[in-house]
DSSP file (Angstrom, degrees, kcal/mol; ACC not computed):
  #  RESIDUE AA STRUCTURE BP1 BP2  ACC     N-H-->O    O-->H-N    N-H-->O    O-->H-N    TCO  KAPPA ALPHA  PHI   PSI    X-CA   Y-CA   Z-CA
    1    1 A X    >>        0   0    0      0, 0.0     4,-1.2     0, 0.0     3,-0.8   0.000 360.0 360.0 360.0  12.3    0.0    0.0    0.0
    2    2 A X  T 34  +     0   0    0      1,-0.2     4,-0.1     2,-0.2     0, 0.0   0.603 360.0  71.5 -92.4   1.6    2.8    2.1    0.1
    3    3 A X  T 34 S+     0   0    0      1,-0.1    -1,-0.2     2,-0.1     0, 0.0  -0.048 113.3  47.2 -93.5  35.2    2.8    3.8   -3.8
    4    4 A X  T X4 S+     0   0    0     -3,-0.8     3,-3.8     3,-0.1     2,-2.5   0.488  76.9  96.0-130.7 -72.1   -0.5    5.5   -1.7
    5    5 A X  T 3<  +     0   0    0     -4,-1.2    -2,-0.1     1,-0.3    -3,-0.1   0.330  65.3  74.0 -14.0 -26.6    0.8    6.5    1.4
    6    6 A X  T 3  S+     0   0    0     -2,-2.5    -1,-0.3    -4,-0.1    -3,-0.1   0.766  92.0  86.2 -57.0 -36.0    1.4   10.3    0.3
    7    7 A X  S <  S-     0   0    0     -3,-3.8    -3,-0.1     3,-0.0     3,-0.1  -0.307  94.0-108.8 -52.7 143.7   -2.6   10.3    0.6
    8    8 A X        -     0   0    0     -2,-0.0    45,-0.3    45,-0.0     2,-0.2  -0.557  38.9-112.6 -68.6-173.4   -4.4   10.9    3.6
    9    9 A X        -     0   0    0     43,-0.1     2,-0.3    -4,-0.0    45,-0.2  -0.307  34.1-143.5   5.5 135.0   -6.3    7.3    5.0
   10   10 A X  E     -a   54   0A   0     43,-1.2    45,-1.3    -2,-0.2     2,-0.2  -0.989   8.2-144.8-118.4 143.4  -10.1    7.9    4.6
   11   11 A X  E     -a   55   0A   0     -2,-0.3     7,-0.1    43,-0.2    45,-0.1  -0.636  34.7 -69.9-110.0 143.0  -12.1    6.5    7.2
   12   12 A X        -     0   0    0     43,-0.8     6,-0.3    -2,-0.2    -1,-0.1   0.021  38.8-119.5 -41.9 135.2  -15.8    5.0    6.6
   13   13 A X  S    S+     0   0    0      1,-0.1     2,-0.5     4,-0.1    -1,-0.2   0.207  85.7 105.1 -66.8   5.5  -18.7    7.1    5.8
   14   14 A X    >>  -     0   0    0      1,-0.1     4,-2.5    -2,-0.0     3,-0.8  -0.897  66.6-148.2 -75.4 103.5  -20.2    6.1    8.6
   15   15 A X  H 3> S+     0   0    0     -2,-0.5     4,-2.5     1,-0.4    -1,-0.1   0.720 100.0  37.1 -25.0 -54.8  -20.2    8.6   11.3
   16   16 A X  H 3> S+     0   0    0      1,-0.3     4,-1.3     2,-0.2    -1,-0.4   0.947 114.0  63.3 -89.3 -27.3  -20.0    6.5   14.2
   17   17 A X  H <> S+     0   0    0     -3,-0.8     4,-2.8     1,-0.2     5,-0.3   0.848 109.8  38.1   1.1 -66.2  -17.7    4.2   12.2
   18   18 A X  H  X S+     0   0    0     -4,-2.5     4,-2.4    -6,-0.3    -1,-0.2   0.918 107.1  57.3 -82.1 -28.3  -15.3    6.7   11.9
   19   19 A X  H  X S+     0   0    0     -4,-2.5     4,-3.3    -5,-0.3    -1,-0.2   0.860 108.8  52.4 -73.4 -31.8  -15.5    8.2   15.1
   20   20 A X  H  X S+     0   0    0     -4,-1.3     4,-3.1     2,-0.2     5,-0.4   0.987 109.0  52.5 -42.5 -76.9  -14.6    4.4   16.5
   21   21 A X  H  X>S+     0   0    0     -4,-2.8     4,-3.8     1,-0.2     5,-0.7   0.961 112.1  42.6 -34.2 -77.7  -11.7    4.3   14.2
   22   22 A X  H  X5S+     0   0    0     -4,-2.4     4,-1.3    -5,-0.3    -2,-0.2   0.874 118.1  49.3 -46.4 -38.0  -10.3    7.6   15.5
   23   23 A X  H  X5S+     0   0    0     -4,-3.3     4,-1.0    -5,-0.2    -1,-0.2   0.956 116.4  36.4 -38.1 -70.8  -11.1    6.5   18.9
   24   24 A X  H  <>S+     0   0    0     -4,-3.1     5,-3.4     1,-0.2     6,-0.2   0.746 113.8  59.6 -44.9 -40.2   -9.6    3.3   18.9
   25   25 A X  H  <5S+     0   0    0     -4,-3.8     3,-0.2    -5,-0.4    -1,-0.2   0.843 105.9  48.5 -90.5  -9.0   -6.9    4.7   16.8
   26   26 A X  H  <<S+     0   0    0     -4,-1.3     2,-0.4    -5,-0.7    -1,-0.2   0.707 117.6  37.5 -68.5 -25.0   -5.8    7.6   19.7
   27   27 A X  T  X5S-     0   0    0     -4,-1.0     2,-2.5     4,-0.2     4,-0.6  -0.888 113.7-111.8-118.8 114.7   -5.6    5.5   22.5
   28   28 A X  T  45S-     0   0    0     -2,-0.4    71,-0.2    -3,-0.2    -3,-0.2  -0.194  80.1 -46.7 -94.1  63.2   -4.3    2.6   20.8
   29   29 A X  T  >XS+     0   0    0     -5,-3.4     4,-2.4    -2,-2.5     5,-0.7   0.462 106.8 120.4  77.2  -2.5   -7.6    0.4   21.2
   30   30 A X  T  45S+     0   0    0      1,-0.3     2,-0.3    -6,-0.2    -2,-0.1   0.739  86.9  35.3 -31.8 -43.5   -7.9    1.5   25.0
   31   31 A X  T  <5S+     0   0    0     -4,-0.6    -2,-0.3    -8,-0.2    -1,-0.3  -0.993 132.1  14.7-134.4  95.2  -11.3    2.8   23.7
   32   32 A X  T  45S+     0   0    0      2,-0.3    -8,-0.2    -3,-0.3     3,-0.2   0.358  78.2 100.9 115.2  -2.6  -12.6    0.4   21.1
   33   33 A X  T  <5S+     0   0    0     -4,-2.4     7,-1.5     1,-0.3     2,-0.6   0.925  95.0  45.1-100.2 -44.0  -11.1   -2.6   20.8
   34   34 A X  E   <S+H   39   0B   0     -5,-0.7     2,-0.5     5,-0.2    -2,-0.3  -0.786  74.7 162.6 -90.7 117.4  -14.5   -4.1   23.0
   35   35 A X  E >   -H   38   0B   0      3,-2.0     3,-2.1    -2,-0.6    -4,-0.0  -0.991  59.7 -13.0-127.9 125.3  -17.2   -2.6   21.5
   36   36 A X  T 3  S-     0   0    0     -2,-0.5    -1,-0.1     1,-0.3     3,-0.1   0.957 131.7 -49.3  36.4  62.2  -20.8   -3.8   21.9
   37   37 A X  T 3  S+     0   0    0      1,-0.2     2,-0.4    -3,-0.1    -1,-0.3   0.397 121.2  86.2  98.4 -17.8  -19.6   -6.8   23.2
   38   38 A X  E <  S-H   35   0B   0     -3,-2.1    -3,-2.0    -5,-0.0     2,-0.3  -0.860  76.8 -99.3-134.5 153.4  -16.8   -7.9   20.6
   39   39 A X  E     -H   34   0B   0     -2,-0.4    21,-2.3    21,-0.3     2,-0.2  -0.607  40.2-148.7 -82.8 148.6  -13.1   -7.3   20.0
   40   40 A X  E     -B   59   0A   0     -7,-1.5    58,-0.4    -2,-0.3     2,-0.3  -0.701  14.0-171.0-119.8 151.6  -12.3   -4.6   17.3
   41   41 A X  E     -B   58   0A   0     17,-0.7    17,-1.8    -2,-0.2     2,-0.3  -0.795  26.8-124.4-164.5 147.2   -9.5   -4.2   14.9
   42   42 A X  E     -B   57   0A   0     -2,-0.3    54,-1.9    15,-0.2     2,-0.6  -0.909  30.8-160.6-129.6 108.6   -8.7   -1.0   12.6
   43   43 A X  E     -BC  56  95A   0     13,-3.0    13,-1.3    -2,-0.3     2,-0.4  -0.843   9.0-169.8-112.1 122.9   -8.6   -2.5    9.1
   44   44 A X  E     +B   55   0A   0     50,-1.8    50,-0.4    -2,-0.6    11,-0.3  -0.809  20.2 159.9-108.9  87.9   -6.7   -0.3    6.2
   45   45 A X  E     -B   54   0A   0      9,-1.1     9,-0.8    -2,-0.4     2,-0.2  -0.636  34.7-103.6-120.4 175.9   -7.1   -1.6    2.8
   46   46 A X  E     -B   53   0A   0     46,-0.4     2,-0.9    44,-0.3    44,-0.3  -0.640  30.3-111.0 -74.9 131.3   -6.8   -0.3   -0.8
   47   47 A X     >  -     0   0    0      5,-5.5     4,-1.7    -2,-0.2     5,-0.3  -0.730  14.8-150.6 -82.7 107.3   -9.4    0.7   -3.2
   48   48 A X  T  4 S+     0   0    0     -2,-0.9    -1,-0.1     1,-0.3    -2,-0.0   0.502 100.5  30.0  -6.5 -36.6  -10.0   -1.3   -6.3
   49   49 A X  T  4 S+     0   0    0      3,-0.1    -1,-0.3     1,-0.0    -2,-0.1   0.708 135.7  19.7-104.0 -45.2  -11.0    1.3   -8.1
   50   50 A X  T  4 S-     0   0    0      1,-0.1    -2,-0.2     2,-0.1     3,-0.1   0.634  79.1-136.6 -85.3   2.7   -9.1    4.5   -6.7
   51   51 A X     <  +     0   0    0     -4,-1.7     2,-0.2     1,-0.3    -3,-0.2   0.418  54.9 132.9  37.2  29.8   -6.2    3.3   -4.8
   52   52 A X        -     0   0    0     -5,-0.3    -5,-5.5     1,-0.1    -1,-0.3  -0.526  63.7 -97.7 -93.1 154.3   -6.4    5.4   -2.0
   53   53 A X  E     - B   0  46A   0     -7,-0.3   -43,-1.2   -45,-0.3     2,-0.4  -0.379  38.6-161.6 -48.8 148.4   -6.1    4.0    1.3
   54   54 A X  E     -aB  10  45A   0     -9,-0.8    -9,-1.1   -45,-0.2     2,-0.3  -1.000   6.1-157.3-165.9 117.1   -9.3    3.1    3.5
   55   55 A X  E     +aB  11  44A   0    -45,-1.3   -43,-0.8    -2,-0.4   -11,-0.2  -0.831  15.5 165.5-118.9 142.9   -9.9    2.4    7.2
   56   56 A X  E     - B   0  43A   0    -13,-1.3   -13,-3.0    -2,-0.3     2,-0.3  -0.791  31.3-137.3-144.9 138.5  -12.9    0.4    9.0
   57   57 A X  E     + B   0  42A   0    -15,-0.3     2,-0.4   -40,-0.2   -15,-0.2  -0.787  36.9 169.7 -59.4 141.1  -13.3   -0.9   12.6
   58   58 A X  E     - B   0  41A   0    -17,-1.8   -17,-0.7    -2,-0.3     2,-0.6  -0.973  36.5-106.6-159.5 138.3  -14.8   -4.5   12.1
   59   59 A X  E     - B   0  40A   0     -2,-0.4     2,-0.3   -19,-0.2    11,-0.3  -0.620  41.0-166.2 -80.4 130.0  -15.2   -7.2   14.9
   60   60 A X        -     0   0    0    -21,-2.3     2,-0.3    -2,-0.6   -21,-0.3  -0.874  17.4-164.7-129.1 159.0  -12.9   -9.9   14.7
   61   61 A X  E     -D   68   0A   0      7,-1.2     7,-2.4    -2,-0.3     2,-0.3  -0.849  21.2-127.5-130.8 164.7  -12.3  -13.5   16.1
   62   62 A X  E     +D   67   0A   0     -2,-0.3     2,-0.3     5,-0.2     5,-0.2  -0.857  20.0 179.5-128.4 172.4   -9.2  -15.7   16.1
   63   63 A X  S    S-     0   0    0      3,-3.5     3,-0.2    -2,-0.3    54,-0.0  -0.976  75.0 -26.9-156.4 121.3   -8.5  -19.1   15.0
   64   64 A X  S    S-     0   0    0     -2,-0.3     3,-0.1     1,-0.2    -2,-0.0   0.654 128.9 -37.9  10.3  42.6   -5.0  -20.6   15.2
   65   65 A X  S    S+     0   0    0      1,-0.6    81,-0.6    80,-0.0     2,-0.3   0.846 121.7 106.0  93.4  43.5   -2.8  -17.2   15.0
   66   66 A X  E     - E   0 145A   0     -3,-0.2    -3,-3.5    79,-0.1    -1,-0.6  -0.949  63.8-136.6-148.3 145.2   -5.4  -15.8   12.3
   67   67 A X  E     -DE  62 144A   0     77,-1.0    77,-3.3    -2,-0.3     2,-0.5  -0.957  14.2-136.4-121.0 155.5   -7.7  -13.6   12.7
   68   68 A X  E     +DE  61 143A   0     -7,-2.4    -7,-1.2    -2,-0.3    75,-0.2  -0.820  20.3 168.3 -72.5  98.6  -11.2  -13.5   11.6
   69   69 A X  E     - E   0 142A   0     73,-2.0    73,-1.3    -2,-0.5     2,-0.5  -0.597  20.0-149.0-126.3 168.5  -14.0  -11.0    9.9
   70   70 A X  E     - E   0 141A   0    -11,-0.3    71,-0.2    71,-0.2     3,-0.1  -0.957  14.0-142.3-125.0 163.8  -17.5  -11.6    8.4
   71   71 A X        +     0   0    0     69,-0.7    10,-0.5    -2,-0.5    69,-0.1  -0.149  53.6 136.5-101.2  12.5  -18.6   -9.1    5.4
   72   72 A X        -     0   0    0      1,-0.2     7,-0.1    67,-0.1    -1,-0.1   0.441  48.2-153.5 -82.8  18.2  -21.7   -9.0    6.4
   73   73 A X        -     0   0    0     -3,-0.1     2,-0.3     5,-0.1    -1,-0.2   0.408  54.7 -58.1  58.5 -22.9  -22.2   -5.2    5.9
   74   74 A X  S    S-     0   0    0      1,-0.2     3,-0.4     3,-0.1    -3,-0.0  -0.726  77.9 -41.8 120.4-179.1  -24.8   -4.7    8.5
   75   75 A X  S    S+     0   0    0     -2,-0.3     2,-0.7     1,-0.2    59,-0.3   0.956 124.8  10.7 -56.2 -55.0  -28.1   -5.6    9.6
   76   76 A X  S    S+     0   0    0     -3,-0.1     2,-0.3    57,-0.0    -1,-0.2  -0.826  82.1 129.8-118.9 107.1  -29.9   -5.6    6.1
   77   77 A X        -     0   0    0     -2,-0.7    -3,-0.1    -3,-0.4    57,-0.1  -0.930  31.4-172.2-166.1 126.0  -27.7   -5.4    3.2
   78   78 A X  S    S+     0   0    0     -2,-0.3     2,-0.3    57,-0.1    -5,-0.1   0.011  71.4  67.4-118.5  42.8  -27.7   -7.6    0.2
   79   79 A X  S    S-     0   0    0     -7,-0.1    58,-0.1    58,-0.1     2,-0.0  -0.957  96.0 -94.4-135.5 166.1  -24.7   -6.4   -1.6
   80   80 A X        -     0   0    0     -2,-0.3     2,-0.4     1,-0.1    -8,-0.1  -0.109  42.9-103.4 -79.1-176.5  -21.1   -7.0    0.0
   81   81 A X    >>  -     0   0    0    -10,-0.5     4,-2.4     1,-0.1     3,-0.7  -0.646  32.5-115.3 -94.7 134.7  -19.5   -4.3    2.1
   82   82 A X  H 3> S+     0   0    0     -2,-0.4     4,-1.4     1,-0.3    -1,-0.1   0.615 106.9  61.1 -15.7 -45.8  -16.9   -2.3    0.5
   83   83 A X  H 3> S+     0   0    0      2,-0.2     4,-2.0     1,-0.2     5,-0.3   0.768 109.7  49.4 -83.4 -41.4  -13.8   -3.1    2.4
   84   84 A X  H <> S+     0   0    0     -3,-0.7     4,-0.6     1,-0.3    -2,-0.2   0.904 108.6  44.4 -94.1 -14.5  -14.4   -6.5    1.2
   85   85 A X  H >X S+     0   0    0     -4,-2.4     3,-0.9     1,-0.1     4,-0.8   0.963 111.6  57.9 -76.7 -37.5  -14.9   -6.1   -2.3
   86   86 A X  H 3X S+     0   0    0     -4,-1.4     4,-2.5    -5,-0.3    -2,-0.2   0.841 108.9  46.9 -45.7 -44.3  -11.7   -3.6   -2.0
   87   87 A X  H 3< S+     0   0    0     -4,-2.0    -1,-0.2     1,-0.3    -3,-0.1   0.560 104.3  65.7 -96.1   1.8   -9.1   -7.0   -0.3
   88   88 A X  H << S+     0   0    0     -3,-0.9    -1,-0.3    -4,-0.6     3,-0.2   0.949 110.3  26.6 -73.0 -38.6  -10.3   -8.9   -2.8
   89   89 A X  H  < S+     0   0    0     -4,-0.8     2,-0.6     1,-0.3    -2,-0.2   0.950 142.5  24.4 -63.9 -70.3   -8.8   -7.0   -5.5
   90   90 A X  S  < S+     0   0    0     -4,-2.5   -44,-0.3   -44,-0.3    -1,-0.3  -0.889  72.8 175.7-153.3  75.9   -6.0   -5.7   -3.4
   91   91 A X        +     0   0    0     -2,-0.6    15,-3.7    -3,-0.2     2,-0.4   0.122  51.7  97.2-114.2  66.2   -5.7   -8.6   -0.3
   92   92 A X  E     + F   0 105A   0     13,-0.2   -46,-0.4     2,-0.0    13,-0.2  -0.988  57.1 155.7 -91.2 107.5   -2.2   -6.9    1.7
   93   93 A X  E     - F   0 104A   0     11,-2.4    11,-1.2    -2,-0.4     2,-0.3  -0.390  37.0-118.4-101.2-162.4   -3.9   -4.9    4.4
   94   94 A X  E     - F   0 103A   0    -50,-0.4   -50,-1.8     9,-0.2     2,-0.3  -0.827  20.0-158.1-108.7 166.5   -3.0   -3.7    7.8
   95   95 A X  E     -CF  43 102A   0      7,-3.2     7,-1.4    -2,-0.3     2,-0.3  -0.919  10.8-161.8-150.1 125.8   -4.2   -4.4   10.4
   96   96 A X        +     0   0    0    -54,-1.9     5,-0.2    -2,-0.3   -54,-0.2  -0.616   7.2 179.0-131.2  80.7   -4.3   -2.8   14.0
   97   97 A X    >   -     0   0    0      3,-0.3     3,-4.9    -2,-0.3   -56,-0.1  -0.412  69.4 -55.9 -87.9 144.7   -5.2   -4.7   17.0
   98   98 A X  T 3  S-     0   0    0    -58,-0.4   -69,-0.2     1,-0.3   -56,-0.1  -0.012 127.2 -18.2  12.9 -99.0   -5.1   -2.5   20.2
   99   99 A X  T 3  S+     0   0    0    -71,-0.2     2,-0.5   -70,-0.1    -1,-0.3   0.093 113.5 109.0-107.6  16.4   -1.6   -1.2   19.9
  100  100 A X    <   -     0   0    0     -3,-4.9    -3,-0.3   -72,-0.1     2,-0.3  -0.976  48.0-166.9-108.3 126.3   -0.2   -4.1   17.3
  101  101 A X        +     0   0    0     -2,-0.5     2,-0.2    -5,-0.2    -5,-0.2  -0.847  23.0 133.7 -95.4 121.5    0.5   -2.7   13.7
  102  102 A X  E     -F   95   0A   0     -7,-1.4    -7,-3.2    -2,-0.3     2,-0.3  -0.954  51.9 -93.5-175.0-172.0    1.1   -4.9   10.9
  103  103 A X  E     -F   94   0A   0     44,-0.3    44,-3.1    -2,-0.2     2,-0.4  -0.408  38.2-168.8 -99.9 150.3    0.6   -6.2    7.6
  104  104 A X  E     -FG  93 146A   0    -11,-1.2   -11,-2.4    -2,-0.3     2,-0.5  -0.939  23.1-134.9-133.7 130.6   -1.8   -8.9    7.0
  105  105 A X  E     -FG  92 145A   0     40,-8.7    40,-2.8    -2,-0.4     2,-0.6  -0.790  29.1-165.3 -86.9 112.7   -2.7  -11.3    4.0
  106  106 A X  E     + G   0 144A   0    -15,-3.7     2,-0.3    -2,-0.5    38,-0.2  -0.823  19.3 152.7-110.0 124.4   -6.7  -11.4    3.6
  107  107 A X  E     - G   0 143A   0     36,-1.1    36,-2.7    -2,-0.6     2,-0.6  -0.928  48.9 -96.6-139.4 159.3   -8.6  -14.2    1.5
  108  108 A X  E     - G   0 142A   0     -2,-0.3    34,-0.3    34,-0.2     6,-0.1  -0.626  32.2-128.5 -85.1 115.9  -12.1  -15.5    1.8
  109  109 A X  E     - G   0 141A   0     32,-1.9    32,-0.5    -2,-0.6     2,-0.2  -0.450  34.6-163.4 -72.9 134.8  -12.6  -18.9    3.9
  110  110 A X    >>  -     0   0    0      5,-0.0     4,-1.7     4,-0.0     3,-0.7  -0.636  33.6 -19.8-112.0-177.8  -14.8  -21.9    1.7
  111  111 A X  H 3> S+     0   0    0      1,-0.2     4,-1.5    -2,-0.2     5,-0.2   0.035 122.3   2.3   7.6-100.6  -16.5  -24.7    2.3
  112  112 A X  H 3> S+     0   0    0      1,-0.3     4,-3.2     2,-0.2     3,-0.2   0.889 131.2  47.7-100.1  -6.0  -16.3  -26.5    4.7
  113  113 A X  H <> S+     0   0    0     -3,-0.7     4,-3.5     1,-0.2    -1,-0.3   0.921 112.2  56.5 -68.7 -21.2  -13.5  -24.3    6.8
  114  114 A X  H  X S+     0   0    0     -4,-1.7     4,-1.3     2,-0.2    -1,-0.2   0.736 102.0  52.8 -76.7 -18.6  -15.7  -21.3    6.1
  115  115 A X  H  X S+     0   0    0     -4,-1.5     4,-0.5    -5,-0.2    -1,-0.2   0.581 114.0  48.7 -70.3 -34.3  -18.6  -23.3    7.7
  116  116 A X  H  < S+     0   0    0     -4,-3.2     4,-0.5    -5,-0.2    -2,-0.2   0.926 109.9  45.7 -77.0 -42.1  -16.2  -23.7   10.7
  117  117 A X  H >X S+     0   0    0     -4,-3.5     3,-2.3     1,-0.2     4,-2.1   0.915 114.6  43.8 -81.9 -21.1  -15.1  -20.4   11.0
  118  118 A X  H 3X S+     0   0    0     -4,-1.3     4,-2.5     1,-0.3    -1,-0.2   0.849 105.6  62.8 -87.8   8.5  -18.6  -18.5   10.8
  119  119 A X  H 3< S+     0   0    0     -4,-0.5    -1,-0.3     2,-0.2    -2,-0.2   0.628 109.2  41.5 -80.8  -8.0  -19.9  -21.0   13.0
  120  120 A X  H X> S+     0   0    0     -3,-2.3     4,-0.9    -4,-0.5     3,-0.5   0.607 114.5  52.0 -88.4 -32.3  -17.2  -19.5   15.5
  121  121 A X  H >X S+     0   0    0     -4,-2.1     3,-2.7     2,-0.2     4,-2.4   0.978 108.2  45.5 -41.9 -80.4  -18.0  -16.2   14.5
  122  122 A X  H 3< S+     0   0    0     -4,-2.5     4,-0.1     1,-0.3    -1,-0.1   0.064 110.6  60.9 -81.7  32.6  -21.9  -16.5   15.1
  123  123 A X  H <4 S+     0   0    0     -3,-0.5    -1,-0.3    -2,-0.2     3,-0.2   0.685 107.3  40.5-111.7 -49.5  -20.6  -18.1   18.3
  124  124 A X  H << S+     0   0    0     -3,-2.7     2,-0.4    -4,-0.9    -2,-0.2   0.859 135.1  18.7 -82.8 -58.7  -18.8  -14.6   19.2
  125  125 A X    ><  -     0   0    0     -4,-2.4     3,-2.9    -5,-0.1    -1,-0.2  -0.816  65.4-163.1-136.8  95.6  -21.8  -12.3   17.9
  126  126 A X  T >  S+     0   0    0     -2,-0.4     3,-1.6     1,-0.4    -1,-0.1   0.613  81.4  82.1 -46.9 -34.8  -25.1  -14.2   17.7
  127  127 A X  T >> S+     0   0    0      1,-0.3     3,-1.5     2,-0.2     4,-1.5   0.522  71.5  73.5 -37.6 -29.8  -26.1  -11.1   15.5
  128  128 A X  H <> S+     0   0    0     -3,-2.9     4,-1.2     1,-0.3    -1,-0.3   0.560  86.3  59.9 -95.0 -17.9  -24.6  -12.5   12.8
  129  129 A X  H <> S+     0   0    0     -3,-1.6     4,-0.7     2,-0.2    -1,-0.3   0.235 106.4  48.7 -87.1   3.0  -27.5  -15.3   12.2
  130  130 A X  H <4 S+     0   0    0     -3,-1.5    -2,-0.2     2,-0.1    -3,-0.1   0.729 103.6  61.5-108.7 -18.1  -30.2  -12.7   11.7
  131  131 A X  H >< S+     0   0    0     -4,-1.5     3,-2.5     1,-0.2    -2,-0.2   0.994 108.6  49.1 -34.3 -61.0  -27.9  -10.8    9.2
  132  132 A X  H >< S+     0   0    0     -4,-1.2     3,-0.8     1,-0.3    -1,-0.2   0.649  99.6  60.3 -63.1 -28.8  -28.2  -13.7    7.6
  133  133 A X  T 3< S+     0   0    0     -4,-0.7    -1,-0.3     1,-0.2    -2,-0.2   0.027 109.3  42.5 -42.1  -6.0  -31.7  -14.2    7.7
  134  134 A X  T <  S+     0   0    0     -3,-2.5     2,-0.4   -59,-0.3    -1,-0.2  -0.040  99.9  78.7-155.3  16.2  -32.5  -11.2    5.9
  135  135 A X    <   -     0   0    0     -3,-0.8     4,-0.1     2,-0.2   -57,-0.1  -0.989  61.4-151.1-120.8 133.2  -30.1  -11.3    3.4
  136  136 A X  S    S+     0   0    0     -2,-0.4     2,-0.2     2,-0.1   -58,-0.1   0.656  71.5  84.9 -78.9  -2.4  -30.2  -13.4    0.1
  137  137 A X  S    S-     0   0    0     -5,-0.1     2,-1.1   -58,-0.1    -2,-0.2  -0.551  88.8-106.1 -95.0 164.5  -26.2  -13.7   -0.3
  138  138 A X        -     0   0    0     -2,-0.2     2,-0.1     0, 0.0    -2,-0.1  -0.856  45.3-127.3 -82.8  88.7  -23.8  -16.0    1.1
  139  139 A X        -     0   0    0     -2,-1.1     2,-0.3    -7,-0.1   -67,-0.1  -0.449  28.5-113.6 -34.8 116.3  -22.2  -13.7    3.8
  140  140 A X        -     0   0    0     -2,-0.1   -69,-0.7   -69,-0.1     2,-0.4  -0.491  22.8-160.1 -20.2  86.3  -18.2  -13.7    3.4
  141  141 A X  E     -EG  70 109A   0    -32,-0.5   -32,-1.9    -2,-0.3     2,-0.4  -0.844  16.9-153.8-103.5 122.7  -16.2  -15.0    5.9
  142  142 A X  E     -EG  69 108A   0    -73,-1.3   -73,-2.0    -2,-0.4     2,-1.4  -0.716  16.7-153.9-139.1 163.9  -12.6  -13.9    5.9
  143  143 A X  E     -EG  68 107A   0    -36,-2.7     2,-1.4    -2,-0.4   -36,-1.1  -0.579   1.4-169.1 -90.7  92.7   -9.1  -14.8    6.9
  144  144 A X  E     -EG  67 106A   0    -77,-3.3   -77,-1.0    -2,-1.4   -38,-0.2  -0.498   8.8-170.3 -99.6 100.0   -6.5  -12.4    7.7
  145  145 A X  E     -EG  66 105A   0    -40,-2.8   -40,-8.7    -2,-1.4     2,-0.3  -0.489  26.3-125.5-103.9 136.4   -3.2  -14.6    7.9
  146  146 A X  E     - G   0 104A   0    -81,-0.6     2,-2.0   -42,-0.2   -42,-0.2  -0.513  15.0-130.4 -86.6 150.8   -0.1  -11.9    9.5
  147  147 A X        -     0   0    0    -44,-3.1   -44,-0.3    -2,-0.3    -1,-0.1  -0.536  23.5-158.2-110.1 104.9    2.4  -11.8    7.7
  148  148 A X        -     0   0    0     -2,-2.0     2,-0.2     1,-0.1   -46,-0.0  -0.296  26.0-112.2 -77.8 160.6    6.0  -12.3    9.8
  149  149 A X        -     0   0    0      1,-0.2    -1,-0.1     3,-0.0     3,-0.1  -0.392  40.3-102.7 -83.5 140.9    9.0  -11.2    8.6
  150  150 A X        -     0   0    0     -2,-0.2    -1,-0.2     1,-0.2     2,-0.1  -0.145  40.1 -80.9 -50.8 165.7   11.7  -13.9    7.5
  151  151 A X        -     0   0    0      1,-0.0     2,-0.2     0, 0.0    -1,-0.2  -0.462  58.5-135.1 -69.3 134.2   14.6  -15.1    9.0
  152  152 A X        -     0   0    0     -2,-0.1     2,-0.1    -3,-0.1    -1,-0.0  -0.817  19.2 -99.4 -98.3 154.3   17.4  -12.4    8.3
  153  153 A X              0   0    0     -2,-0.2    -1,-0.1     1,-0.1     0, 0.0  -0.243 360.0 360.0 -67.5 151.7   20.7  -12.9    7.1
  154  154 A X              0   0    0     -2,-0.1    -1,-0.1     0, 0.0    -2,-0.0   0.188 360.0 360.0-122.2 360.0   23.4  -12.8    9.3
């Protein structure tokens, strides 16, 4: 993301959205990383079409040293959410859990591990089964594997 980075971030066009992000990202997740119940992480991805940089808070779960988001946009929404149509095109994010920065690799979990993870998911926030009810897509579920540095040369 870095041939961007001369740009400011823009943060979600949702008011209280953003104001979480700015929260979260000023006290380093002191104020935001549990929010209504769920742990939060400050997700930065590219946009697909404009290549600007792009901020959302999103509730996340983990699953063997990965962490975990669902796409579901909100309560009623039958198109996917921005940010996720954005890491498909472009999936290097970062990723900011309380005060940990780093780069993250994001792809969409299928069958039957994707059955595992939102079933951990709608485990974490029970909300996430009426989303579903009221939508006619197949909700997203996605994997953001970190990406550690290599062994350096000596």
């Amino acid at each position: 993301m870095s041939a961007q980075d001369h740009h400011p971030v823009i943060d979600s066009p949702d008011p209280s959205v953003a104001e979480h992000v700015r929260r979260y990202i000023a006290t380093d997740g002191a104020s935001g990383h549990m929010e209504a119940g769920m742990t939060n992480l400050i997700l930065t991805h590219r946009g697909r079409k404009t290549g600007r940089s792009y901020r959302t808070g999103l509730f996340y779960g983990e699953d063997s040293g990965r962490y975990i988001l669902v796409a579901s946009g909100g309560p009623i929404t039958h198109t996917h959410p921005q940010w996720y149509l954005n890491l498909t095109a472009h999936p290097e994010v970062r990723v900011q859990i309380l005060a940990d920065h780093f780069t993250a690799h994001a792809h969409t979990a299928e069958g039957p591990e994707r059955d595992r993870l939102w079933q951990l998911m709608t485990t974490l926030a029970p909300v996430y089964h009426s989303y579903e009810a009221k939508t006619r897509r197949t909700i997203p579920v996605v994997i953001l594997d970190p990406v550690r540095p290599g062994p350096t040369a000596s």
